[in-house]
C-alpha positions in Angstrom: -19.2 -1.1 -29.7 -18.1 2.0 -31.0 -15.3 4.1 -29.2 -16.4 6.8 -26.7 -16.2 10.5 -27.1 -14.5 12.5 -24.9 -13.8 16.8 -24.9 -10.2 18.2 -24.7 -9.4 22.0 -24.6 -9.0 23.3 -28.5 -5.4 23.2 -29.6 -4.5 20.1 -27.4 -4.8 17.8 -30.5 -2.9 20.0 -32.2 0.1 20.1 -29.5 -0.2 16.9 -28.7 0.0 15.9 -32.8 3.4 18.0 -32.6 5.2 16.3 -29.4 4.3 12.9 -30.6 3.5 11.9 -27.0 0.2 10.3 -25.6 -2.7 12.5 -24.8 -4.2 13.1 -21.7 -7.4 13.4 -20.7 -8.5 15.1 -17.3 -10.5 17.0 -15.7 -14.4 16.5 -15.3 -14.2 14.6 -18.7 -11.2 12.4 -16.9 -13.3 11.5 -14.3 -16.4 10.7 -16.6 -14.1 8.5 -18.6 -12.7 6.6 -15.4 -15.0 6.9 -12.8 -18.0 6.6 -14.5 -17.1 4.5 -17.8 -14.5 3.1 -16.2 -12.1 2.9 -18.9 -9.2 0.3 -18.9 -5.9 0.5 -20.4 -6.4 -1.1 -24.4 -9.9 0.4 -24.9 -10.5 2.5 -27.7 -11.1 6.2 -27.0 -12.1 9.2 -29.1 -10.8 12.6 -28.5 -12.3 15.9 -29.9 -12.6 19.3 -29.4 -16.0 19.7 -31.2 -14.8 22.1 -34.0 -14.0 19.0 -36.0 -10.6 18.0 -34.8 -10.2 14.1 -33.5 -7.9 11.5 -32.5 -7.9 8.3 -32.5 -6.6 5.9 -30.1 -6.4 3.6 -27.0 -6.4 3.9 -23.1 -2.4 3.7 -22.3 -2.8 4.3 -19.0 -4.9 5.1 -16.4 -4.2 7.4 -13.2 -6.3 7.9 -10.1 -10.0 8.9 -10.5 -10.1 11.6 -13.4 -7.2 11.2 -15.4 -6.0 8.7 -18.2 -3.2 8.7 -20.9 -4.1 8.2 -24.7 -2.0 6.6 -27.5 -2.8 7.9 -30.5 -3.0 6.0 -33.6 -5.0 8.2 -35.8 -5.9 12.2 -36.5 -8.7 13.4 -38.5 -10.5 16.8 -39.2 -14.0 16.7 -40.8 -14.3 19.8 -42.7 -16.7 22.8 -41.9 -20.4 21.5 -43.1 -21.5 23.0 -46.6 -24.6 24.0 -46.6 -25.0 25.0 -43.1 -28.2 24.4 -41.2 -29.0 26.6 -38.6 -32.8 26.1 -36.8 -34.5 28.8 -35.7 -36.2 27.1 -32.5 -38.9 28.7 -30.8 -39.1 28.1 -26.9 -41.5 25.0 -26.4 -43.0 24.2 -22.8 -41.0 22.1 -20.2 -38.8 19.7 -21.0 -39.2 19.8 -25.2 -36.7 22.3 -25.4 -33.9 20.0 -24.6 -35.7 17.6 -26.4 -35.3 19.3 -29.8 -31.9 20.5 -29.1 -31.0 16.8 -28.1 -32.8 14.9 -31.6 -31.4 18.1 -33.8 -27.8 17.5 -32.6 -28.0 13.3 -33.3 -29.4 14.2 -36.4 -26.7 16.9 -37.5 -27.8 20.8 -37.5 -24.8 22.5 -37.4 -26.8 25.8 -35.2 -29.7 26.6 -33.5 -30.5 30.0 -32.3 -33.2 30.2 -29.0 -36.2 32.5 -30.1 -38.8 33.7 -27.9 -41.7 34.3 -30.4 -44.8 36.6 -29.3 -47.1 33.3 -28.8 -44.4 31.5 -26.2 -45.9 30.3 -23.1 -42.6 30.0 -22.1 -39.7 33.0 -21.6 -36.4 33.1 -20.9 -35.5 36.3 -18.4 -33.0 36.5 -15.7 -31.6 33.9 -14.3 -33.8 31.7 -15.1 -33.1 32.4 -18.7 -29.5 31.9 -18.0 -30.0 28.6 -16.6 -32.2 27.3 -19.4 -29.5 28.7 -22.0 -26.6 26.6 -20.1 -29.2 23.5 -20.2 -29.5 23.8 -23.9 -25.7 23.8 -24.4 -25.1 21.4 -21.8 -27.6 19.0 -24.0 -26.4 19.8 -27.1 -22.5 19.3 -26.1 -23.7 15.4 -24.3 -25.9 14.7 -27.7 -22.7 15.7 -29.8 -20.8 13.0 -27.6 -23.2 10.4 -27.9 -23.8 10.8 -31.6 -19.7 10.8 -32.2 -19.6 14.6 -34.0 -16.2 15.8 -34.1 -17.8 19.2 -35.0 -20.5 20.0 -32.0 -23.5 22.9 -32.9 -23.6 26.1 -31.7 -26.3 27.3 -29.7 -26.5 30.9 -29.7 -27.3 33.8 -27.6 -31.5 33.9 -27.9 -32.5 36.5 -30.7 -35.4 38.8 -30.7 -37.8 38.8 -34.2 -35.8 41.5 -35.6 -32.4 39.9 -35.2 -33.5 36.8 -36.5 -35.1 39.2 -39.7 -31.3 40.1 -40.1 -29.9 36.4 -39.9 -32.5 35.5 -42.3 -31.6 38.4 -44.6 -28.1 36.7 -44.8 -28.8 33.5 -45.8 -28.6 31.5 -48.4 -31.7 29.9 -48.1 -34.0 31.1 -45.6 -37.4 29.1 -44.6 -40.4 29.2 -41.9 -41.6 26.4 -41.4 -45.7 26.5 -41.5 -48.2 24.4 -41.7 -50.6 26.8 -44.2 -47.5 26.6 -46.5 -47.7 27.1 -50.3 -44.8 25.3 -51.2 -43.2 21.9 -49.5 -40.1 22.2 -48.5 -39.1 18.9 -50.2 -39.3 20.7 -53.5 -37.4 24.2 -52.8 -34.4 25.0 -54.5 -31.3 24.4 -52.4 -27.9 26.0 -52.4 -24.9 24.1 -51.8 -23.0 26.6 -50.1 -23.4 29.3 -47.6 -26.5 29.1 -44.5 -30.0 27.4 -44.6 -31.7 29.4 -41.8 -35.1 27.3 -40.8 -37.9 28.6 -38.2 -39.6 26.6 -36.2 -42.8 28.5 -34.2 -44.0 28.0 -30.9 -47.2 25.6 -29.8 -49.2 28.8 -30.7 -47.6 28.7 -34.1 -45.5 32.0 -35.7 -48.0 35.2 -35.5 -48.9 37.6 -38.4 -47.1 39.6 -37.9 -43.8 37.5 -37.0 -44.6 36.0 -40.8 -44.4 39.2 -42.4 -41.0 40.1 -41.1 -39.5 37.2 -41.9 -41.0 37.1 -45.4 -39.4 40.8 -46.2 -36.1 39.3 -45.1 -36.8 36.7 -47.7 -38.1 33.7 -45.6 -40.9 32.0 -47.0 -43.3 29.8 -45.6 -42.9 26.0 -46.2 -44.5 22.5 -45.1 -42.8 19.9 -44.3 -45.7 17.6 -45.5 -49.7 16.4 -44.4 -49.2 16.1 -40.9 -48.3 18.8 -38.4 -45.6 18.1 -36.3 -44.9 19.4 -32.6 -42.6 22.5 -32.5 -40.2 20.1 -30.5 -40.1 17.2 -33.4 -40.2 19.8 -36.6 -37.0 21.1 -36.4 -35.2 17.5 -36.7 -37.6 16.5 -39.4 -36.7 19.2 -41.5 -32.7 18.8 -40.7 -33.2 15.4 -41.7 -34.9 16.1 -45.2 -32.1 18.8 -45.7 -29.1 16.6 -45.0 -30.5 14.5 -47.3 -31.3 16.7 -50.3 -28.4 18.8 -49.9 -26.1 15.4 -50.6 -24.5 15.6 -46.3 -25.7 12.3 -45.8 -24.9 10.6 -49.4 
């Protein structure tokens, strides 16, 4: 079975590289990793602070109900991701918003930015937005765990059409996903450095209007192929294609 991952505070690995001492893990992840995996001293652990820095070790000892020491045997730091993938994902109903942030994060997007397109049934305002925005992060940090990432997503403030024309305008590839499509995205030129920027619409799909501000920031419509996915499910099919074309998962 492959080794648990558990969160430190950034800069821990680092200090804790330097003394040469064991690590130690407390804190709610301290009591997930006792009380709840119930770790034993000689099981192998992973430590990271999800911006790609990891150590490598076993349980060395274990101390009340949330903490435990780690020996470390081995440090490693998985480079920043080139391209990037950000997805642009539009707020679905219910529960699919987790879903998608939950299947992009196994799969590796490296971003996804919350959008609340003009054909949303669902919005984010308030507190309610506030707790849906926490959910999303909460997901994506327990999906960057279970998948063993070293390097965990960001999930951004939501953006508004015309901040996300400005992201677009910055990257170096910049797509909307569509189902009307000219072009697959299979066969688009690909950079290998800088951002892919994707958009994924809403169940009502992207609007007119929505598709010509994107296309002057230099977003063009794609498909992803015959069938038309969900807005929850297109996102992770088109990270997928992307990590594989752009060599990230050679």
């Amino acid at each position: 079975m492959t080794a648990p991952v558990f969160i430190v505070e950034p800069g821990q690995l680092r200090d804790g590289s330097r003394s040469g001492g064991p690590l130690v893990l407390s804190g709610a992840e301290g009591r997930h990793a006792v009380s709840v995996r119930r770790l034993t001293v000689g099981e192998e652990i992973v430590l990271t602070d999800g911006e790609g820095a990891g150590a490598y070790g076993v349980v060395s000892s274990v101390e009340g109900k949330d903490r435990l020491e780690v020996a470390v045997s081995e440090l490693r730091t998985e480079p920043a991701p080139a391209p990037r993938i950000t997805v642009v994902q539009a707020l679905p109903k219910g529960d699919r918003g987790e879903l998608a942030v939950e299947t992009m994060t196994e799969t590796g997007v490296d971003a996804i930015v919350p959008w609340a397109a003009s054909r949303c049934i669902t919005q984010w305002r308030g507190d309610r937005g506030a707790k849906a925005l926490a959910k999303w992060r909460s997901t994506a940090r327990e999906a960057a765990k279970q998948s063993r990432r070293l390097r965990f997503p960001e999930v951004t403030e939501p953006m508004t059409t015309r901040q996300l024309a400005g992201l677009l305008g910055g990257a170096a590839f910049a797509a909307v996903l569509h189902e009307e499509g000219s072009a697959p995205l299979a066969d688009a030129a690909l950079p290998t450095e800088g951002d892919i920027v994707l958009v994924v619409g809403p169940e009502g799909g992207v609007s007119p209007d929505e598709l010509a501000a994107f296309a002057a920031a230099g977003a063009k419509p794609y498909r992803l192929g015959a069938t038309v996915l969900r807005t929850s499910t297109a996102g992770v099919a088109a990270t997928a294609l992307l990590l594989g074309r752009t060599g990230r998962w050679s």
